[in-house]
DRENFIMI-403661 format. One record per residue: residue in three letters; z negated, x, y of N, C-alpha, C in turn. Coordinates in steps of 0.02 Angstrom, whole numbers, padded with zeros to 5 digits. Layout:
! DRENFIMI-403661
+------+--------+--------+--------+--------+--------+---------+--------+--------+--------+
: type :    nup :  neast : nnorth :   caup : caeast : canorth :    cup :  ceast : cnorth :
+------+--------+--------+--------+--------+--------+---------+--------+--------+--------+
:  ALA :      Z :      X :      Y :      Z :      X :       Y :      Z :      X :      Y :
...
+------+--------+--------+--------+--------+--------+---------+--------+--------+--------+
//
This chain:
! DRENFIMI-403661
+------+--------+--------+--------+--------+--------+---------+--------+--------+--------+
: type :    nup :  neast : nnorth :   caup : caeast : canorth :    cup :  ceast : cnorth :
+------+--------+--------+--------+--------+--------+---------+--------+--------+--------+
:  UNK :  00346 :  00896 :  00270 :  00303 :  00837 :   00267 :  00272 :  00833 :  00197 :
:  UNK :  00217 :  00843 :  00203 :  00171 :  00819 :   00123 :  00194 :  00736 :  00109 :
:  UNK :  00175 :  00741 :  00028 :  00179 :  00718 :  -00010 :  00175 :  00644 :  00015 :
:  UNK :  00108 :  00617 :  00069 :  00046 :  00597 :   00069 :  00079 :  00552 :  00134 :
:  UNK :  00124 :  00587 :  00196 :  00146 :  00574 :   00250 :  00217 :  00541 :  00240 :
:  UNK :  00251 :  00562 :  00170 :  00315 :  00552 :   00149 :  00313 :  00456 :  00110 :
:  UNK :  00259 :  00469 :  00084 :  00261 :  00379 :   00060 :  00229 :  00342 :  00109 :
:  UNK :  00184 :  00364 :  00183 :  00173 :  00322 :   00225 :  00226 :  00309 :  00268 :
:  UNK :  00276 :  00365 :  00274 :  00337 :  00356 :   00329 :  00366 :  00288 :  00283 :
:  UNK :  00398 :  00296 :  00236 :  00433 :  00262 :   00194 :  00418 :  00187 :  00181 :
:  UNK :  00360 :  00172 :  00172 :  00310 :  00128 :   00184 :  00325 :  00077 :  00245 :
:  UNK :  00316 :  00112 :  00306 :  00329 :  00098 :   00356 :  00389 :  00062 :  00373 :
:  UNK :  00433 :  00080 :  00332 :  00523 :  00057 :   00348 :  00505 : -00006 :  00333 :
:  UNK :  00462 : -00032 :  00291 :  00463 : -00100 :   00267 :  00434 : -00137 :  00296 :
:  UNK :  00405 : -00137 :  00361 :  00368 : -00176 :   00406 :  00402 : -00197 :  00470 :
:  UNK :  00398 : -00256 :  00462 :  00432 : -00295 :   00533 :  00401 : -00324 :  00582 :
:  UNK :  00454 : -00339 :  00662 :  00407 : -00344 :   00699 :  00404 : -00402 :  00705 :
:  UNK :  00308 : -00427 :  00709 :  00277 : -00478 :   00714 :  00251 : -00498 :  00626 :
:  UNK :  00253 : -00439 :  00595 :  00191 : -00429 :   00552 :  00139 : -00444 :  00564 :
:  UNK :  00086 : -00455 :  00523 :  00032 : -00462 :   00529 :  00007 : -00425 :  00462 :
:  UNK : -00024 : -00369 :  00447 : -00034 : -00324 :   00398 : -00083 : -00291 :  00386 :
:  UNK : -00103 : -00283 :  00332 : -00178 : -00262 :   00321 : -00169 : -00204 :  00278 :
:  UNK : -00199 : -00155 :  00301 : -00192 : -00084 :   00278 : -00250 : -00061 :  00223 :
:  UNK : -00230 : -00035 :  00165 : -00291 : -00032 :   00120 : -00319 :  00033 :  00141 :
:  UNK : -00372 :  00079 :  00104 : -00412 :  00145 :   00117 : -00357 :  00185 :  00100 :
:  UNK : -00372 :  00245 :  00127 : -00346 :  00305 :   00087 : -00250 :  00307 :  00104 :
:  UNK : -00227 :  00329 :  00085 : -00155 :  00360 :   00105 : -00112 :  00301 :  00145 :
:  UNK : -00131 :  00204 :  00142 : -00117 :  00189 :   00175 : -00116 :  00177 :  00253 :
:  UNK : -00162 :  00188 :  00268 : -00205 :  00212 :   00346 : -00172 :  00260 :  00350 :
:  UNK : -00115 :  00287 :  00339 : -00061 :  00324 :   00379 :  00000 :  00292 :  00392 :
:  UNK :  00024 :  00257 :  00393 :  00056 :  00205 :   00406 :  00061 :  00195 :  00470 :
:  UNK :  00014 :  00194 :  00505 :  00005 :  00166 :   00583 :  00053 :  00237 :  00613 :
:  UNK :  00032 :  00305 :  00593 :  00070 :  00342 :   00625 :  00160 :  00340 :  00635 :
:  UNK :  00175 :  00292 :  00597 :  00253 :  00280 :   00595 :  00282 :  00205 :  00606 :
:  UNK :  00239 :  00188 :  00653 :  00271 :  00124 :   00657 :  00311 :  00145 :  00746 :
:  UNK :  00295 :  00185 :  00770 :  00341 :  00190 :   00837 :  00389 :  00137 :  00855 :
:  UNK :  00374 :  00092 :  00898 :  00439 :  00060 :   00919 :  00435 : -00018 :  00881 :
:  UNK :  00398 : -00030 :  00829 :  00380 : -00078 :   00816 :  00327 : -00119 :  00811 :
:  UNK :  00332 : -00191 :  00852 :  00265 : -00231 :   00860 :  00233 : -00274 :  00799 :
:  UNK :  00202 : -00210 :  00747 :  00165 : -00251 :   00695 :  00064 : -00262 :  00714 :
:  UNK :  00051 : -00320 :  00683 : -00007 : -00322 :   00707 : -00055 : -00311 :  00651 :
:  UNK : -00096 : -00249 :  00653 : -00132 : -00229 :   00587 : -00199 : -00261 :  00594 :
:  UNK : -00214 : -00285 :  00537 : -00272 : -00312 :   00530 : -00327 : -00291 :  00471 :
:  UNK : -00392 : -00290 :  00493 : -00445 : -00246 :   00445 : -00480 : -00291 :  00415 :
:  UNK : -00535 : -00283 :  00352 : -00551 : -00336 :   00326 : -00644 : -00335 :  00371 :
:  UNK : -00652 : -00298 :  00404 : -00702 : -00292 :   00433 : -00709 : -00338 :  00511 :
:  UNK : -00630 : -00356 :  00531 : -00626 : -00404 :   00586 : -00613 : -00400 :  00636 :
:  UNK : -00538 : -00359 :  00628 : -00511 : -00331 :   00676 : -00435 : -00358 :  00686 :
:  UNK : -00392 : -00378 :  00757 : -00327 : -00377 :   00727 : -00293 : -00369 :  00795 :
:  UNK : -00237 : -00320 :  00772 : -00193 : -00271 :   00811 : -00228 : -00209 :  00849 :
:  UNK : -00253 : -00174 :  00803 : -00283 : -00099 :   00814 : -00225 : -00039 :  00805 :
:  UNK : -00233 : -00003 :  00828 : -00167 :  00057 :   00818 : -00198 :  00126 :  00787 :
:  UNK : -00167 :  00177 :  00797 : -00155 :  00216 :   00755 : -00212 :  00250 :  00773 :
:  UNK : -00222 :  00343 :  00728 : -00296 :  00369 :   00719 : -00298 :  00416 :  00793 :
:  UNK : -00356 :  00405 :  00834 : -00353 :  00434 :   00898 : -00346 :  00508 :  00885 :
:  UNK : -00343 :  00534 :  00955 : -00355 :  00607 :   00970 : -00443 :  00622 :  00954 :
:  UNK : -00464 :  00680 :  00921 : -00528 :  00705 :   00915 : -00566 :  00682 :  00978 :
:  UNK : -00530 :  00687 :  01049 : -00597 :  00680 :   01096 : -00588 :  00620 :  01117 :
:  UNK : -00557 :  00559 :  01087 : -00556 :  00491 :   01098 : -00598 :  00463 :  01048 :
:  UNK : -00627 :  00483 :  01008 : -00651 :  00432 :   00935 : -00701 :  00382 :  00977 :
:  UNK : -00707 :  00330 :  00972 : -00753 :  00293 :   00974 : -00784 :  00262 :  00919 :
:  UNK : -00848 :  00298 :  00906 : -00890 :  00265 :   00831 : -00904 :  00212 :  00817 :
:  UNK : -00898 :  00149 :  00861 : -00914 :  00087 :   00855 : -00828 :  00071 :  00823 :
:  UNK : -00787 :  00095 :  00859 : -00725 :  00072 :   00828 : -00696 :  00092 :  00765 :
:  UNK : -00678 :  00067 :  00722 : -00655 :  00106 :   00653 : -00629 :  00034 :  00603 :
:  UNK : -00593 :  00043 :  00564 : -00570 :  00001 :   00496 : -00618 : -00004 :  00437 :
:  UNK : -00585 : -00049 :  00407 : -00627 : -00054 :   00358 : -00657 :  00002 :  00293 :
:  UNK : -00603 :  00047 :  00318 : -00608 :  00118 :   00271 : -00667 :  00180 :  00312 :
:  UNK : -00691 :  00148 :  00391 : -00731 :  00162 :   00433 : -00700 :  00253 :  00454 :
:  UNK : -00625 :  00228 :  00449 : -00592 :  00281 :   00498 : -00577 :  00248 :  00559 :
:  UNK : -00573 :  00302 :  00612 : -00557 :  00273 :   00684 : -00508 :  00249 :  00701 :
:  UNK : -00492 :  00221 :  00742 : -00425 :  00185 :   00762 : -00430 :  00152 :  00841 :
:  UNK : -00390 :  00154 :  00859 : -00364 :  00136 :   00933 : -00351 :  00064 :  00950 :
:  UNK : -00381 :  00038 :  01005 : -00383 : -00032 :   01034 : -00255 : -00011 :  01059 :
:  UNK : -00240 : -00088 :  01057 : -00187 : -00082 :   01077 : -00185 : -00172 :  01121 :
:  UNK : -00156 : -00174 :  01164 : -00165 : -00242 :   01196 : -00165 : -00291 :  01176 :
:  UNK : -00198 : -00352 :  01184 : -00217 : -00405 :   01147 : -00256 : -00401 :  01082 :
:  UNK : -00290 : -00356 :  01058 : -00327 : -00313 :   01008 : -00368 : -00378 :  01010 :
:  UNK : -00389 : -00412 :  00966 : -00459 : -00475 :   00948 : -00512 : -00420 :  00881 :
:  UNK : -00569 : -00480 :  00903 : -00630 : -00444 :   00850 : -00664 : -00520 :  00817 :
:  UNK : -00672 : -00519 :  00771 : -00697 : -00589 :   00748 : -00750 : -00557 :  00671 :
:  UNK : -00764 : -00599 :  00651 : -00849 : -00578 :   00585 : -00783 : -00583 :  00518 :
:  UNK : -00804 : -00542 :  00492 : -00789 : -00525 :   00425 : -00776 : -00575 :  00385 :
:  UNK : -00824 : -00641 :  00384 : -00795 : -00687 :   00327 : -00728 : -00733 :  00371 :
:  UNK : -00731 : -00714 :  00436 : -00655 : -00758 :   00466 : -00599 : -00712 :  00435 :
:  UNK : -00609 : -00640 :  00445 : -00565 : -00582 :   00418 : -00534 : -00601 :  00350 :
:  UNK : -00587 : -00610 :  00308 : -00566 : -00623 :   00221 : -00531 : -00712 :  00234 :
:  UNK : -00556 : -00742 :  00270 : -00521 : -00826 :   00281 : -00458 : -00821 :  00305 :
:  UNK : -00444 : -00757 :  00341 : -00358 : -00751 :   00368 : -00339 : -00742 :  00280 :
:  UNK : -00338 : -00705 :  00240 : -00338 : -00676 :   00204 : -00306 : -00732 :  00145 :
:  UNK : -00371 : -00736 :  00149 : -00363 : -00795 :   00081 : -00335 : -00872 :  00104 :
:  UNK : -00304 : -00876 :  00175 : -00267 : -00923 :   00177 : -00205 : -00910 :  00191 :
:  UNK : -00194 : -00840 :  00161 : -00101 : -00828 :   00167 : -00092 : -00799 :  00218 :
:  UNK : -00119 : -00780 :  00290 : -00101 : -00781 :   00344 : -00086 : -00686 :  00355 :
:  UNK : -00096 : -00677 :  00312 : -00083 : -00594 :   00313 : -00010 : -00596 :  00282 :
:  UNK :  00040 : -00575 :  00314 :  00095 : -00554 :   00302 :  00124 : -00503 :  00234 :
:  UNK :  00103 : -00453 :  00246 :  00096 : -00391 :   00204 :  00034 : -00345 :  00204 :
:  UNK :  00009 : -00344 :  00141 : -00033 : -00283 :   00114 : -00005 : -00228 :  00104 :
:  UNK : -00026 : -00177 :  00113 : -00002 : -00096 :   00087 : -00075 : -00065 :  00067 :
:  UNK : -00083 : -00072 : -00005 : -00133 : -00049 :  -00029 : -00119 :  00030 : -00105 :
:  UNK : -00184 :  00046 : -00096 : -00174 :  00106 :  -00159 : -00173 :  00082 : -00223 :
:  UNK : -00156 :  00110 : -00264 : -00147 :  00103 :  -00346 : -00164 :  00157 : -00383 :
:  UNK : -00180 :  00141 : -00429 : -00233 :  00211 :  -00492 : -00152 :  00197 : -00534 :
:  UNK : -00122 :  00111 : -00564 : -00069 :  00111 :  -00606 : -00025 :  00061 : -00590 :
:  UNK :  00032 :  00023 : -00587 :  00065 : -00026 :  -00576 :  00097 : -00045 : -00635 :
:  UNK :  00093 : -00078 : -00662 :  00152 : -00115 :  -00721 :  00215 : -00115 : -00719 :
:  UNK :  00282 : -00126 : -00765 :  00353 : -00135 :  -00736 :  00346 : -00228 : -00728 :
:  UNK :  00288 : -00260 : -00743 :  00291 : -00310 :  -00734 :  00248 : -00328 : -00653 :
:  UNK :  00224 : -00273 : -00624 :  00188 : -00311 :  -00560 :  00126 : -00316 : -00576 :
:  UNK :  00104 : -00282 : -00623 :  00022 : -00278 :  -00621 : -00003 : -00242 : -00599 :
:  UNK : -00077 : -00236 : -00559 : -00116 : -00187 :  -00517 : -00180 : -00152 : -00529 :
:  UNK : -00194 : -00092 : -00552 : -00255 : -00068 :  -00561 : -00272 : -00036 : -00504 :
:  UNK : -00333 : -00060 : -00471 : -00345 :  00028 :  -00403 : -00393 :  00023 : -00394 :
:  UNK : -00442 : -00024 : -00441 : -00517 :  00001 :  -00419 : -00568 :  00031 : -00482 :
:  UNK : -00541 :  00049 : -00533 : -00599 :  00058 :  -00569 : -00559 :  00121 : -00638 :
:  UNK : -00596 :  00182 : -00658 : -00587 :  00212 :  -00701 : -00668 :  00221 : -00747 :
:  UNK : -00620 :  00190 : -00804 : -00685 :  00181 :  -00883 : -00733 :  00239 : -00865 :
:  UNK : -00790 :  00251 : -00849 : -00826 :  00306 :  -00868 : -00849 :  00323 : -00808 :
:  UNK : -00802 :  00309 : -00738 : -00838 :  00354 :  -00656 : -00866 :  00309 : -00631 :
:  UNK : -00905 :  00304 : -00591 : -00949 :  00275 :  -00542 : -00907 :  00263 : -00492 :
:  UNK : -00906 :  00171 : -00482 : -00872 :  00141 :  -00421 : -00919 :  00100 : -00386 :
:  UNK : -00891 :  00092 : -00315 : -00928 :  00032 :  -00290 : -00917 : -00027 : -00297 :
:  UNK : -00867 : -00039 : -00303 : -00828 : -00139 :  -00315 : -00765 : -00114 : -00303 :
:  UNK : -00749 : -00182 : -00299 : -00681 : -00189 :  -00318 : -00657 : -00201 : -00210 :
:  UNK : -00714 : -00198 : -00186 : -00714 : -00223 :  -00129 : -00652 : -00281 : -00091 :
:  UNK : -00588 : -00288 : -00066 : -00557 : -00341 :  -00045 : -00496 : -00324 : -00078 :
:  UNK : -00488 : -00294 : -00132 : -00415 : -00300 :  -00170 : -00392 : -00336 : -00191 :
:  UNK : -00434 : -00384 : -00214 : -00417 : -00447 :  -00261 : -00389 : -00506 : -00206 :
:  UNK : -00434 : -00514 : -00164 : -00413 : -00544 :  -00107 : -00355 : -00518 : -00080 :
:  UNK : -00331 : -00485 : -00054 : -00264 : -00445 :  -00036 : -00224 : -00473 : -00069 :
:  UNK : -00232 : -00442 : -00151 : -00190 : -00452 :  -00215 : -00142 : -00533 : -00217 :
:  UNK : -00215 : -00588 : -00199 : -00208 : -00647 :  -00205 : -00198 : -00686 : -00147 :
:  UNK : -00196 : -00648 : -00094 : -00193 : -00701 :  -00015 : -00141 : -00673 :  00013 :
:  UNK : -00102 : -00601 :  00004 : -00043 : -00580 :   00066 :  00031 : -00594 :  00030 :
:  UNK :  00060 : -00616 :  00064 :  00115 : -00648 :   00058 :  00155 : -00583 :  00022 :
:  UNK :  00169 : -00528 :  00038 :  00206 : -00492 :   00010 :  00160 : -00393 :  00012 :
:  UNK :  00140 : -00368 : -00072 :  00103 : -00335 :  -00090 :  00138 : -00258 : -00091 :
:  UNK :  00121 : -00212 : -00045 :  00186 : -00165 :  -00047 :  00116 : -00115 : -00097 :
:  UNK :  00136 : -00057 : -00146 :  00102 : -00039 :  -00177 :  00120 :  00040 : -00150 :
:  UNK :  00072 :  00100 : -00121 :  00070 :  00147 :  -00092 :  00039 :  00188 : -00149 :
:  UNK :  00063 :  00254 : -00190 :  00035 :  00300 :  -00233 :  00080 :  00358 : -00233 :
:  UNK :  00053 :  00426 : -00261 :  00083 :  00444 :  -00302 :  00112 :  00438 : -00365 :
:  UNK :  00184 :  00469 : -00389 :  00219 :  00473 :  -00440 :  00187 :  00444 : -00510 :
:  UNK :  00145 :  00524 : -00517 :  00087 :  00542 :  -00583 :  00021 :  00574 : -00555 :
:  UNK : -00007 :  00556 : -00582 : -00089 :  00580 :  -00593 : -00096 :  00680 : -00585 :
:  UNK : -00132 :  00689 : -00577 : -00137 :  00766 :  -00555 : -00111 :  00797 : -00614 :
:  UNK : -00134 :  00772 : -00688 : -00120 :  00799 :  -00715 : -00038 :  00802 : -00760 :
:  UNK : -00001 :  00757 : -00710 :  00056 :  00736 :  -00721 :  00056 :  00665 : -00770 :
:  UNK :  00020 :  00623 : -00763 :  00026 :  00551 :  -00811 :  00069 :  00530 : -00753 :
:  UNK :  00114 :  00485 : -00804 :  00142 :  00436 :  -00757 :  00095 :  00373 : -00738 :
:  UNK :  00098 :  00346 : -00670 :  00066 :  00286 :  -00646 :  00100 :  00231 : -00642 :
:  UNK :  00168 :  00231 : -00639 :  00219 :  00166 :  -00666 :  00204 :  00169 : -00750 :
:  UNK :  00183 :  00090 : -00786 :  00167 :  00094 :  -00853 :  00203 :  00040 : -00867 :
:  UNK :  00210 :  00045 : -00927 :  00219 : -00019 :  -00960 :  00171 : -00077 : -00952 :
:  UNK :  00113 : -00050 : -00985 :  00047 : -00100 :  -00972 :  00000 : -00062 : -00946 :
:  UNK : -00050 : -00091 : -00891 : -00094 : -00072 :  -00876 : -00140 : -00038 : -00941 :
:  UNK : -00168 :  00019 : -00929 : -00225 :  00056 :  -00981 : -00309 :  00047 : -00928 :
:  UNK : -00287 :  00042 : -00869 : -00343 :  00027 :  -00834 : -00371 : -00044 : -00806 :
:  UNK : -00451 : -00059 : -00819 : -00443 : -00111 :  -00779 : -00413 : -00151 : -00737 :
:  UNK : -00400 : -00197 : -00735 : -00341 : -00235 :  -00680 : -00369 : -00282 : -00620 :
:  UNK : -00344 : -00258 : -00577 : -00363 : -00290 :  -00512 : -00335 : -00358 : -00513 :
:  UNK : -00255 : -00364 : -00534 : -00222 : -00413 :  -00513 : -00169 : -00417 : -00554 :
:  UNK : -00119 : -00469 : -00586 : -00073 : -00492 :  -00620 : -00022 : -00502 : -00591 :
:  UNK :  00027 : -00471 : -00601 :  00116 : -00506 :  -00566 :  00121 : -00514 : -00514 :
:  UNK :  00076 : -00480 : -00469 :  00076 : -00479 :  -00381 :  00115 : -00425 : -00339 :
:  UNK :  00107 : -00368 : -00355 :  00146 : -00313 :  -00343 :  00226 : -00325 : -00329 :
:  UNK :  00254 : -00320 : -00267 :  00324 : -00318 :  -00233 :  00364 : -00267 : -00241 :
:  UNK :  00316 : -00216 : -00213 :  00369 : -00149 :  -00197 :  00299 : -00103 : -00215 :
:  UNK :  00320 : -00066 : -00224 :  00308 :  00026 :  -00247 :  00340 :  00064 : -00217 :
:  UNK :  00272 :  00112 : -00170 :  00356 :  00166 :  -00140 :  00294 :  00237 : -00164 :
:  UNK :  00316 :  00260 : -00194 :  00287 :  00335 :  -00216 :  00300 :  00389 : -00166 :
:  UNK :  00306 :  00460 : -00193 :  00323 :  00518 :  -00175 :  00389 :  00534 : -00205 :
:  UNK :  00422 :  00490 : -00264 :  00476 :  00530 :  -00284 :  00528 :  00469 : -00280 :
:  UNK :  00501 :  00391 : -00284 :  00555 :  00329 :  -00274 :  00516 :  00286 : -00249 :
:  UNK :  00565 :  00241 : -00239 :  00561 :  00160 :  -00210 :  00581 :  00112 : -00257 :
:  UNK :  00531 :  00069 : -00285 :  00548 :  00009 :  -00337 :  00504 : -00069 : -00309 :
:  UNK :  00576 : -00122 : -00332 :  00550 : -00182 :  -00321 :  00534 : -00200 : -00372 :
:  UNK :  00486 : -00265 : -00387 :  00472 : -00295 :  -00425 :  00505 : -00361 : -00410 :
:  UNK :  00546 : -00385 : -00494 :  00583 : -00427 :  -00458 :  00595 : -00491 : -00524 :
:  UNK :  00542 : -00542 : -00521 :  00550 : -00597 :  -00575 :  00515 : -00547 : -00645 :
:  UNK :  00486 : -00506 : -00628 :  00415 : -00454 :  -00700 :  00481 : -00411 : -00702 :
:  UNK :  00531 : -00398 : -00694 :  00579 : -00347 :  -00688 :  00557 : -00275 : -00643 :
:  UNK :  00559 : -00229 : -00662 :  00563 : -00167 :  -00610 :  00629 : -00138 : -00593 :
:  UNK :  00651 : -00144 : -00546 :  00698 : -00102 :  -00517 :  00704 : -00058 : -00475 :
:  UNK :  00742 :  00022 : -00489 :  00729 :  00068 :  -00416 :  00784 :  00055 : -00394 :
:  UNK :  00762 :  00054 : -00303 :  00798 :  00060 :  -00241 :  00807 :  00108 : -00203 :
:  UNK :  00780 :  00150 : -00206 :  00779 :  00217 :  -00168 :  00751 :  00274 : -00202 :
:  UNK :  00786 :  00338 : -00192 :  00742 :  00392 :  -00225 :  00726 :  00429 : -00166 :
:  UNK :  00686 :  00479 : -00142 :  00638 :  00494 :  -00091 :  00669 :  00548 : -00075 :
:  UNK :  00690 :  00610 : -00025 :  00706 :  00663 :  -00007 :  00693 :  00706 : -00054 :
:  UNK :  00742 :  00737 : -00103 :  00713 :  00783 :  -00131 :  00703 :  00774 : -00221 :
:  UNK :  00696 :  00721 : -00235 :  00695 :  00663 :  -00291 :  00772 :  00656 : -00341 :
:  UNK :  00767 :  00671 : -00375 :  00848 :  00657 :  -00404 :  00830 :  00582 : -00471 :
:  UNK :  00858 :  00558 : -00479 :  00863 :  00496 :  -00534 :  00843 :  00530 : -00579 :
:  UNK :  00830 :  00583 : -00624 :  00825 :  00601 :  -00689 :  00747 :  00637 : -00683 :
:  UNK :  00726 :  00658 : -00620 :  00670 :  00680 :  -00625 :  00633 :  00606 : -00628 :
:  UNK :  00650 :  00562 : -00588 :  00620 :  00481 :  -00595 :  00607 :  00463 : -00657 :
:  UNK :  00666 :  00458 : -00693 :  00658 :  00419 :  -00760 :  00593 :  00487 : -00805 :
:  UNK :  00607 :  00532 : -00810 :  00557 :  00567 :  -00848 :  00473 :  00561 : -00818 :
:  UNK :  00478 :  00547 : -00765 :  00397 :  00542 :  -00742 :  00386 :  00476 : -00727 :
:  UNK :  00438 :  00425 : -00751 :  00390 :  00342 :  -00736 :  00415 :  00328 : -00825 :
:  UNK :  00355 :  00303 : -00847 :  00330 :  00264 :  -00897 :  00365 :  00223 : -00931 :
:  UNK :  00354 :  00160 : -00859 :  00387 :  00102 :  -00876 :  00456 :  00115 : -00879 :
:  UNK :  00502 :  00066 : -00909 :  00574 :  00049 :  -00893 :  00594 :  00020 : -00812 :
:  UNK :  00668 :  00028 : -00811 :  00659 : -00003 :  -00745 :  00751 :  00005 : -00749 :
:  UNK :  00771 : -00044 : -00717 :  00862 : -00035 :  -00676 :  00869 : -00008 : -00619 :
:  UNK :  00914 :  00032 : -00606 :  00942 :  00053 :  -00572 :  00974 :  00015 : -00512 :
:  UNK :  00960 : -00007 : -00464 :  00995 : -00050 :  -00399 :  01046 :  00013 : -00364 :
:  UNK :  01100 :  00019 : -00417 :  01160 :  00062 :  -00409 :  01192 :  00060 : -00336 :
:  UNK :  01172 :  00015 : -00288 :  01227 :  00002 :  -00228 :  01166 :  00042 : -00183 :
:  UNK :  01096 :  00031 : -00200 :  01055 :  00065 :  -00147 :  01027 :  00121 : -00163 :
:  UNK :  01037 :  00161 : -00219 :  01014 :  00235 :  -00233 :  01050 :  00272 : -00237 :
:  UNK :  01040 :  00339 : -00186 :  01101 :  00378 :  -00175 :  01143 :  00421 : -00224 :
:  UNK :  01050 :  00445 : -00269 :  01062 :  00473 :  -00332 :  01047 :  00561 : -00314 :
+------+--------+--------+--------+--------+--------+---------+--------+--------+--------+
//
């Protein structure tokens, strides 16, 4: 299992049934492939809610897709409503859990994922909203940066989406809560030992000794 499939499975463990959850672009939109067996209801910011996972090639339907305008599957009781009702679920709390991407996370719960000094972006598009309307913010990345930076920091170095919002972090190599601007790891990932952790995250962080196997 890549890297990529390993923090969406993982991801997944943290979703319950009768969620209501909004999936950000990019490595979280795998997520849906591992929810088997559980009734979460995913919701898009484009105005969609309880869509399922990415069809078979000769099922795509082009009218249907997320807000990341990948495809996705009608599942029963599936509703469609306009975009500014979408962001009004949103920003009135009614979204359960976000699982969105990150460029950096803080050990305090801060969020960068839309903007690097110097490249060409489009907006910040519904992160902030996410950031600021879902009840609980699960944060989906890799470890380090290609070139091996760590993305757990002390302080953000990148623009910031959002302040002290960030819950959970589940990477490729651990699992950390955010807990009162505290970071703590809970899990280290298949393969992951505690000492490769501490050398490739940044920030500080405790050890939740009863739930890491080590």
């Amino acid at each position: 299992m890549d890297s990529r499939h390993l923090i969406a499975r993982r991801a997944a463990r943290e979703l319950h049934d009768g969620d209501i959850v909004n999936l950000g672009i990019g490595l979280p939109a795998l997520v849906p492939e591992y929810l088997e067996g559980k009734e979460v209801f995913l919701h898009s910011e484009n105005g969609v809610l309880g869509f399922g996972p990415r069809p078979a090639p000769e099922q795509v339907d082009p009218n249907l897709v997320n807000a990341g305008k990948q495809p996705v599957t009608e599942l029963p009781g599936v509703s469609y409503f306009d975009s500014s009702l979408s962001f009004a679920m949103i920003r009135g709390g009614h979204v359960d859990v976000a699982v969105i991407g990150a460029l950096q996370v803080s050990a305090a719960g801060d969020i960068a994922n839309w903007a690097v000094p110097g490249k060409a972006v489009l907006g910040v598009g519904g992160a902030m909203d996410l950031c600021a309307g879902a009840r609980r913010l699960i944060v989906t990345m890799t470890h380090t940066e290609k070139n091996g930076a760590p993305k757990i920091v002390p302080e953000l170095s990148l623009p910031a989406t959002a302040f002290g919002v960030v819950n959970m972090i589940v990477t490729d190599r651990a699992v950390f809560e955010v807990r009162a601007g505290r970071l703590y790891l809970i899990d280290l990932q298949p393969g992951s030992t505690l000492e490769e952790v501490r050398a490739l995250t940044a920030a500080e962080f405790e050890v939740a000794a009863q739930q890491v196997a080590g």
